[in-house]
N, C-alpha and C positions, 0 to 999 in steps of 0.2 A: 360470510365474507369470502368472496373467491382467493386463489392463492393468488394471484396475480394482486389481488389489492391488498394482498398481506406483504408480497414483498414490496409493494411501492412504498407503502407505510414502515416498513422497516429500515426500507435505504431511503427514506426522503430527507433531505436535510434539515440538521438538528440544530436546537440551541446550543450553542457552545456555554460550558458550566464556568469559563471564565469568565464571560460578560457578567453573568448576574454576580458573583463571587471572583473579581479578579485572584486575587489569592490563593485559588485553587490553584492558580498552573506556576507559580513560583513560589510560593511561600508553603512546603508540604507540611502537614500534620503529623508529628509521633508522639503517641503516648499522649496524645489532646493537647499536647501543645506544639506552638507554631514556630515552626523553624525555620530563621532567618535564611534567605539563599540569594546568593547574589544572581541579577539578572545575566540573559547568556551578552548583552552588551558588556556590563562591566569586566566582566571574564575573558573579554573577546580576544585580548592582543596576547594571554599568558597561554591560552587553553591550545591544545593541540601543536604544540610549537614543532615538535618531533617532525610533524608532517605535512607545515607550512614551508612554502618557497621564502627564502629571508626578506624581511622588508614590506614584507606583502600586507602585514595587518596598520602599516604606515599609512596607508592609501588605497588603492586600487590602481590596475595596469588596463591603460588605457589601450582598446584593443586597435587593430590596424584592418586595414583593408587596400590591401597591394594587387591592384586589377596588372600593374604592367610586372609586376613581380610575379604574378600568377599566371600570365602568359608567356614567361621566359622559363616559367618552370614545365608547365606544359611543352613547350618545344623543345628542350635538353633535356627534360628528367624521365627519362622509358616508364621508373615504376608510377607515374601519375596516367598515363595514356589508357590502361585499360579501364580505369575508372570515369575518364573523360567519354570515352568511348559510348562506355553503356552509360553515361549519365543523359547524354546526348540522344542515341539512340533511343533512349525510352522516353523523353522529352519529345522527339519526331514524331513520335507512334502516337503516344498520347493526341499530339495537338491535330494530328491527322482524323484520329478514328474516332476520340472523344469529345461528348459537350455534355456541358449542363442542362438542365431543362427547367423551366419554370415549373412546370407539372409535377418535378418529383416534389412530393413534400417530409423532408425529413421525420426521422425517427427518433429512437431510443438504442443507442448503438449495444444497448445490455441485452438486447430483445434478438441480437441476431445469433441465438444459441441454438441448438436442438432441442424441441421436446421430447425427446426421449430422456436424455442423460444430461442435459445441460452445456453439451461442450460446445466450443465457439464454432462458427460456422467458418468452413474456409473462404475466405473472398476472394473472387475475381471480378473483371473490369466486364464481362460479358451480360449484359442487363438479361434479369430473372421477366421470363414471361414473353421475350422478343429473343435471345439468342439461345438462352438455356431454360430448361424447363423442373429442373428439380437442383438442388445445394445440397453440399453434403459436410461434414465434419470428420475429425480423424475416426470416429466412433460408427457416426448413422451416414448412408452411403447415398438415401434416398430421402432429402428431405423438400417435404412441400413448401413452394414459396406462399407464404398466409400475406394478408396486407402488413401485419407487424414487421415480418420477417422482410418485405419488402423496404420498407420505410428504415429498417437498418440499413440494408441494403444501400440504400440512400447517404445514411452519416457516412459510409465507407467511401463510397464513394467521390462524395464531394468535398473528406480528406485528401481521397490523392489528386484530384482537380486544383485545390486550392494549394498544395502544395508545387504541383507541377506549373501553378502560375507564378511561386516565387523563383522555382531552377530556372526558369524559362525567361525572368527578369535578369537572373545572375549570367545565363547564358549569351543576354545580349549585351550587358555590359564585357562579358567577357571577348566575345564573338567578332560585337557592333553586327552584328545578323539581324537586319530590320525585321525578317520573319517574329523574331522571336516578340522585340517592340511591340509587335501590331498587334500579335496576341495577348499580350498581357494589357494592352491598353482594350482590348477587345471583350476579356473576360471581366474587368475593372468595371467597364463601361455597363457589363449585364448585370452583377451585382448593383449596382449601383440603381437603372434602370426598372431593376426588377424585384429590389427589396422588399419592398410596400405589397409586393403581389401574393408573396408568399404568405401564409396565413400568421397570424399572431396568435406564437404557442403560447400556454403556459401553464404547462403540465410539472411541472416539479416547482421552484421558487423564483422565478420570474420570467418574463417575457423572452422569447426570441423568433427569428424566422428562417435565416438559411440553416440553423438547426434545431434539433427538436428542445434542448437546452442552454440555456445560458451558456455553461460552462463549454459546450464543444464551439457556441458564438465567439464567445473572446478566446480559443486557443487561435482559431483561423482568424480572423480579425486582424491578429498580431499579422498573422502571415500575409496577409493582403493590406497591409499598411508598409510591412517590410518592403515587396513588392513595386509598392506604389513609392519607395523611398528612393527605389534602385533605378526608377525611367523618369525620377520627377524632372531632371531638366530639358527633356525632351517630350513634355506635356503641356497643352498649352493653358494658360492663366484661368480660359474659363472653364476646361475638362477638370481641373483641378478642385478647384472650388462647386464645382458639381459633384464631382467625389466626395466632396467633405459635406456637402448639405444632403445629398440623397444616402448615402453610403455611411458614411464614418461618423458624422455627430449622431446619427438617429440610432446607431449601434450603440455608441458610447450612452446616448441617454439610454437605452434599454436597457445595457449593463448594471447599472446606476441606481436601477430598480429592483436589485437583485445582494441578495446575501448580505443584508445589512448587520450583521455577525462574524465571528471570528470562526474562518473555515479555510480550509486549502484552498475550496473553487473561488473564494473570497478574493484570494487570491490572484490567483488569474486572469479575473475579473477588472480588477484595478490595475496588473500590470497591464492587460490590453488596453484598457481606459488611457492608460499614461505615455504608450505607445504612439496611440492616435495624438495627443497632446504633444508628443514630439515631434510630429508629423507635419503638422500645422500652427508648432510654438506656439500652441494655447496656453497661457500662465496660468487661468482661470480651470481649466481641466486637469493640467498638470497638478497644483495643487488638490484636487478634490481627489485625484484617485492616489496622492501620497500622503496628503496631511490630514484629508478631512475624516470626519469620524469615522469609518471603516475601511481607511485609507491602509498602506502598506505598511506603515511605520506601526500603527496599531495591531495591525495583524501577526508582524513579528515581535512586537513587545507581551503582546499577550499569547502566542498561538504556539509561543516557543518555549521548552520548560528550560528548567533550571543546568539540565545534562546535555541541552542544545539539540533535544529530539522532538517532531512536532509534536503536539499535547493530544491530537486523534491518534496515539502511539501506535497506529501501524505502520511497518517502516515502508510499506506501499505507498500510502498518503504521505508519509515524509518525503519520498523522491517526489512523489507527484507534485507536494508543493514547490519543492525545490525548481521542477519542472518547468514550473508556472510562472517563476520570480526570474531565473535565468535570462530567459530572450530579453528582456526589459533593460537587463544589468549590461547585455553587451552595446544595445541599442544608444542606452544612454554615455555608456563609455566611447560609442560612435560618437554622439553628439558632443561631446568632451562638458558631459551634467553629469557624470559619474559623483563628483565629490559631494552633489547634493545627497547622494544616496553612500556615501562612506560607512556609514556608522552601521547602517542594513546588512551591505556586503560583508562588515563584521562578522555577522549573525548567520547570515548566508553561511559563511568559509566555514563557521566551525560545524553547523546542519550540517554539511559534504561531510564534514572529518568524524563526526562523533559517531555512527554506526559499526565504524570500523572496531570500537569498545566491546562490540554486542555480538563478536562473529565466534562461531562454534568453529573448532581445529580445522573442517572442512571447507574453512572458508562461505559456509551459509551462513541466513541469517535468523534470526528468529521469526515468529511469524504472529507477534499480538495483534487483535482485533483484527477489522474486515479489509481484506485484502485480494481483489479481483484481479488475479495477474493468470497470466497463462503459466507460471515458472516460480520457484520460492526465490527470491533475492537473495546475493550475496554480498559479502566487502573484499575489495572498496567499491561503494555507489559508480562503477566505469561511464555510463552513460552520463550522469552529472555533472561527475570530475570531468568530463571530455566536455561536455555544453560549457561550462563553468571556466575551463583553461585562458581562454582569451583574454577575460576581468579577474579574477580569480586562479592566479595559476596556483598549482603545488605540485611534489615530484610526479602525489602518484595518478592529477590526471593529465600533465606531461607526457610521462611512459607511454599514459593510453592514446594522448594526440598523435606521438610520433608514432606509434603502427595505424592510425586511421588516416584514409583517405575520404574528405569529404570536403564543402562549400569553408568549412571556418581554414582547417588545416592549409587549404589551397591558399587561400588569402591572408590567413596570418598564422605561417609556418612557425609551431612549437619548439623553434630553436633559440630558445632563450632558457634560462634556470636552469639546473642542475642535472647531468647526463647521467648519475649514479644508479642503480636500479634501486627504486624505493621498497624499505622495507618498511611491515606494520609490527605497529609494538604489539608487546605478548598480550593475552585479553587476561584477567586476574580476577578475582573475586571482587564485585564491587555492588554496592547498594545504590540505583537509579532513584535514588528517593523522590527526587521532584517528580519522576515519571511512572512511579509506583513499577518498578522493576526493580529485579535482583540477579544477581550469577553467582553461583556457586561452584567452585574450581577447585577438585583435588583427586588422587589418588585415580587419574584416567578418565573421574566424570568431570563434564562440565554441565551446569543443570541452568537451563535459565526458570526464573519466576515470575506469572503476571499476577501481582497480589492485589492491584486496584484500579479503578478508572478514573479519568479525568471529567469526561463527556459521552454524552448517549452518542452521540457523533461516530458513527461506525464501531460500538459495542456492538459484543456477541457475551451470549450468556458464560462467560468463559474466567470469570473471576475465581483465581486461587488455581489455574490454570499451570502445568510447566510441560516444557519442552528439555527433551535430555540425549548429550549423546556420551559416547565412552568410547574415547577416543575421536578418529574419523567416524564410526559409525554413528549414525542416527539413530538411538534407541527409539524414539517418538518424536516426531513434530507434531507442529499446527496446521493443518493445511489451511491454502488461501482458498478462498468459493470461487463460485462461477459467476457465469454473467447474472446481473441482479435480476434479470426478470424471468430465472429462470427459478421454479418452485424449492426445486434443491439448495439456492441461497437463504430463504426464508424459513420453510421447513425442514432443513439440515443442519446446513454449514456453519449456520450463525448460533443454532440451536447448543443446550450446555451438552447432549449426546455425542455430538463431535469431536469435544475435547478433555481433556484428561482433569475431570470434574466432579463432584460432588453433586449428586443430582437428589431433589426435593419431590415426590411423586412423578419422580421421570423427566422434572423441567432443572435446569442450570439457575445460575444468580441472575436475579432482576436485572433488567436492563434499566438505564436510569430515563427518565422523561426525554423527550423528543421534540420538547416544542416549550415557548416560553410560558406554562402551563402549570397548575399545581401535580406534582410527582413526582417521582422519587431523585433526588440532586444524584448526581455522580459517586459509587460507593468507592472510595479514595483506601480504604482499609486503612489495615493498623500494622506494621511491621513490628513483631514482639522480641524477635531477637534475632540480629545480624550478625555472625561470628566469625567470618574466617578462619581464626585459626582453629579455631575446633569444627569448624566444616556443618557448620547448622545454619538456616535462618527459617522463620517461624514467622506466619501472619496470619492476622482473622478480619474477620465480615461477618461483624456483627449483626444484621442485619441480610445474610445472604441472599434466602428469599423470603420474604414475609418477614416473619416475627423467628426464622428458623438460623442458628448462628452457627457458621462453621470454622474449622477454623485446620492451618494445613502446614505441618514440618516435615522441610525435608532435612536429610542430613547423608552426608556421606563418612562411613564407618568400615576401617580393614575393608577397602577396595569396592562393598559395594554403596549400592542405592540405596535408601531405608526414608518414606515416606509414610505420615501419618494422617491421616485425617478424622477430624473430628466433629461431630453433625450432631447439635442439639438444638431440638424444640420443644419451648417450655411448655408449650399447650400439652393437655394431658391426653389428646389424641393421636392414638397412633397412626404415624405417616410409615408411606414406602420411601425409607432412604438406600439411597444407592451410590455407588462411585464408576467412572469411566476409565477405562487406562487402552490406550491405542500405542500398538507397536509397529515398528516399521519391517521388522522380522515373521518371522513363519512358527507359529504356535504350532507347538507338539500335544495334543489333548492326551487325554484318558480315556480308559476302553467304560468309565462310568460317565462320560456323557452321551445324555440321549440327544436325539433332533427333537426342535421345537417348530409347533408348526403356527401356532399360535400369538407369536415373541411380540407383535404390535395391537396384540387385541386390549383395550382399555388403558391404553398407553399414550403419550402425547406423540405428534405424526414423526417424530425424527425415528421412529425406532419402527416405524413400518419402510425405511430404507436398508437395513441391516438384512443380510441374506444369509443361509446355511445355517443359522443357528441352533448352537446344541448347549443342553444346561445338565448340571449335577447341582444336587446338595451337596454339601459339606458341614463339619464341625468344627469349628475353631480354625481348620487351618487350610489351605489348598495348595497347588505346587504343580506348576508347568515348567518343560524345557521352551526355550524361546534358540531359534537358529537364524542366523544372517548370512547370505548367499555368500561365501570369500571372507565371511568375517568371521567373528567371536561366537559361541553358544554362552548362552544366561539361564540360570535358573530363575523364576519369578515365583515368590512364595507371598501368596493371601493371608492375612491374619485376621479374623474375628469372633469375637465372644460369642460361643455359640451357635446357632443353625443360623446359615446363610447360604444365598444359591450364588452359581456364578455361572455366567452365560459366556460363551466364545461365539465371534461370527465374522461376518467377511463386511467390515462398512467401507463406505467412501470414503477414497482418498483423492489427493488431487496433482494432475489435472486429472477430472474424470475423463474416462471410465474407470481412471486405477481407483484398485479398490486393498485395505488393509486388513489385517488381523486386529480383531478389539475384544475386551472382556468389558462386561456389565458383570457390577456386582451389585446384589441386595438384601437389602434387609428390613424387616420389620418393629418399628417400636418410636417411641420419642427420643432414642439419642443411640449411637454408634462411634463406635472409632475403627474405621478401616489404617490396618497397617498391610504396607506392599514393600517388600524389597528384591531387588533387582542386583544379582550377582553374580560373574564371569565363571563361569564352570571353573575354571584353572583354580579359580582360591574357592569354590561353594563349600569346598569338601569341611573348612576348617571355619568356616565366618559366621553357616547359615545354622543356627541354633536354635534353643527354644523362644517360643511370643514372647517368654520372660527378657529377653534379649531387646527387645527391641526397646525403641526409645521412648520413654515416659514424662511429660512437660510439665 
């Protein structure tokens, strides 16, 4: 199987494990049995009140749109002009030098990465093969345009096209510049025209044509219905209704055909659906993409867990959802059909506010499961709270309205609710139970835990997984991967070598089933013991990979780290067990490790990305300095019964090309317990003691 078909099979969209078992994503399992949780609706009006505007879980704030108030601001307010400027400016250029083509035929926008290293390609407006002859990224300086790479090229594209036909709508409303009119009824008119011409993809889980996916179908959709919202009374009766028969119903059925499961793109999908229905006060569309079985109402009753995070708990896909649900919520508060959808924006409000629970003292954010971003996320969600402000206001995406300049701000200026600088509450030790997370908070560390999954749905073999910092510093993250169709998402990033894991002959925890198919359901774990006040919590996967059970405590003790892992397989065959531990710091080795030049020979492919590596034996115990550039030094001290190797090397971090310090450790036999503890030089002197010391369950 080529890599390219290993990673489409690995990011191709999954069955969500709350269809077949709703109960999985609210109702969590400890200790086998089932514990009651209230849904994030019933919760909605109590939960996060700290950091709700007052009033707001009453209803929803129907948003505004002041053309002659945004033209009065425009000519007395200096600080909006230089944004009008270049908004303007780049709208002229555009409709001057650019067009669409029937010929191009969209891509796979994951596909416009480097093969060298995976990183995204820079884009520009200059067509590859007529203006420019080679693309380059931050990393490779010379890359060949492939038809792949072309056909990205493409989605990029006719993002900022489809975009530049809604500024270019707002501009004539704003303007009454018929230029702008003629082009947007011009560009309307070619989609429309030329929909049918395009080919009919259906490369991932349903149909589309001006892009290579559903999912990049209904983001622009929305935007060419917004579009088409802003010049409707200057279109005439039968332009319109050709719109809707060649263009927008024949979209909306494709949509339709697509993600009939509980998914983010699911998502997006039915808010564009219901877009278009507001478009053309279709009741009959309107209901199907809100009420009918994979409608929105279903998607957040089941997609949402119990701590108000989406149940694919990467908080990547949580904004993204968030992303997808937004335009629809202000659209309809246009329409003044907000209060059809009240009980959602509930649900909505507290998604925006719950992350901010999960932020390490630097204000990042965790990073579970598969998460394609160029940057790790931080709280508060700014971009959300800012989409969100007009229907959804609270202080803290207020603050971010009133420093942004853009299309909502201009037209419905964030001078309403509370002018106080918003503060976030302290983050504390808490057990994510519906969402199979944890945090642990004390004495400088903060640790977060991913001890379960919900859904195959963007898993990585990364169960029993943690991210730790002490203090500001980042001891360890998760990095997020690269574009998906690049080999390093499939055979890396997603792989158990990546993350600070337990690994079974070199491989991470099973991933669970991918398709509505016989194997393996969602491994949800078992949280054995959550303590705050004694600064412990404790969980196992029975079932980690195979028949092989691990199980993983961490605890924090007199200031430092003290993590246990524990790897039994009953089989009476000896396996290669091993552990991951990646640092964000600069390893000090010993004058007894040698280079390895061999380190991926008979190994599965993640470990033939690891470079420089050098290995010692040891006996029971091992012991590095770890340094942080301006920060703290640690000492890291290995614990194991006996002979065991440890490997240092240089793996991928992200975004690539950065690359980390990581130890592979292993060992030989049917069962193991890796201890590691991690402790500030300033206190090593008196904490770090004998294996006898450490912690025993």
């Amino acid at each position: 199987m080529t890599v390219m078909c290993r990673a489409v099979i690995r990011t191709a969209v999954v069955w969500a494990a709350a269809i077949l078992v709703p109960s999985l994503v609210l109702t969590p399992m400890v200790s086998g049995q089932a514990a009651a949780q209230p849904s994030p609706r019933e919760r909605s009006a109590a939960t996060f009140a700290a950091m709700k505007s007052p009033g707001v879980d009453a209803g929803w704030r129907r948003p505004r749109e002041d053309w002659s108030g945004a033209r009065a601001r425009l000519a007395h307010d200096e600080s909006w002009r230089p944004w009008f400027a270049a908004k303007r400016t780049a709208v002229d250029d555009w409709m001057t030098r650019r067009r669409d083509r029937v010929a191009w035929v969209a891509g796979w926008g994951h596909e416009f990465v480097s093969p060298v290293d995976g990183s995204f390609i820079r884009w520009t407006p200059e067509i590859p093969g007529e203006e420019v002859t080679t693309l380059a990224s931050s990393s490779d300086r010379a890359i060949a345009v492939t038809p792949a790479i072309f056909r990205a090229w493409v989605v990029k594209f006719r993002e900022r096209h489809i975009n530049t036909v809604r500024d270019a709508a707002m501009l004539w409303r704003l303007t009454d510049d018929n230029r702008y009119l003629d082009w947007v009824v011009a560009q309307l008119d070619f989609y429309a025209d030329h929909l049918s011409a395009w080919p009919l993809q259906d490369r991932f889980y349903g149909p589309s044509r001006i892009f290579g996916q559903p999912l990049m179908e209904a983001v622009y959709l929305g935007k060419l219905a917004e579009a088409a919202r802003l010049i409707r009374d200057h279109v005439s009766a039968e332009r319109w209704q050709a719109w809707r028969a060649r263009l927008f119903e024949p979209e909306v059925t494709m949509l339709n055909q697509s993600m009939q499961r509980i998914h983010n793109i699911a998502g997006y999908l039915r808010a564009a659906a219901a877009q278009v229905a507001l478009l053309y006060d279709d009741q009959a569309m309107w209901a199907e993409a809100i009420d009918g079985p994979w409608g929105l109402r279903r998607q957040l009753q089941h997609g949402v867990t119990g701590d108000h995070l989406w149940f694919e708990q990467s908080i990547g896909y949580h904004e993204f959802a968030l992303s997808g649900l937004l335009p629809l919520l202000v659209t309809a508060g246009l329409a003044d059909r907000g209060a059809e959808l009240s009980a959602e924006m509930g649900v909505v409000l507290n998604m925006l506010l719950a992350p901010n629970g999960l932020r390490f003292p630097d204000d990042s954010l965790p990073n579970p499961a598969d998460n394609a971003a160029l940057r790790l996320r931080s709280a508060p969600l700014r971009g959300a709270l800012l989409r969100a402000y007009r229907v959804l206001p609270t202080p803290l995406g207020l603050a971010v309205a009133r420093q942004t300049r853009n299309w909502d701000t201009l037209l419905d200026p964030p001078d309403f609710g509370p002018e106080a600088a918003p503060v976030l509450p302290a983050v504390v030790s808490r057990h994510f139970e519906a969402t199979r997370f944890a945090i642990l908070k004390a004495g400088g560390w903060q640790v977060f835990f991913h001890y379960g999954q919900l859904t195959g749905s963007h898993a990585q073999e990364e169960l029993l997984n943690f991210e730790a910092h002490w203090g500001t510093t980042a001891i360890s993250h998760n990095p997020f991967t690269v574009g998906y169709a690049s080999p390093l998402h499939a055979d890396y990033f997603t792989r158990g070598l990546s993350h600070n894991v337990a690994l079974i002959d070199g491989e991470g925890s099973t991933l669970p089933a991918s398709e509505p198919i016989p194997g393996p359901l969602p491994q949800r774990g078992e949280m054995l013991r959550f303590d705050p006040d004694n600064a412990i919590m404790s969980a196992a996967q029975p079932s980690y990979r195979g028949d092989v059970a691990v199980r993983r405590t961490l605890r924090i003790v007199d200031g430092e780290l003290r993590d246990e892992v524990r790897i039994e397989s009953p089989a009476g065959e000896s396996r290669t067990l091993g552990l991951a531990l990646h640092v964000q710091g600069q390893v000090e080795s010993g004058a007894d490790m040698a280079p390895v030049v061999d380190f991926a020979r008979d190994r599965p492919a993640p470990f033939g990305y690891w470079r420089d590596v050098r290995r010692a034996t040891y006996r029971d115990e091992a012991s590095f300095r770890l340094d942080y550039p301006n920060g703290p030094s640690f000492r890291i001290t290995f614990s194991v019964p006996g002979v065991f190797h440890v490997y240092l090397g240089s793996a991928p971090d992200s975004p690539v090309p950065a690359r980390r310090d990581a130890f592979y450790l292993e060992s030989e036999g049917t069962r193991v317990t890796f201890k590691t503890r991690i402790a500030p030089l300033a206190i090593d002197s008196h904490t770090i003691g004998t294996r006898e010391d450490m912690i025993h369950e």
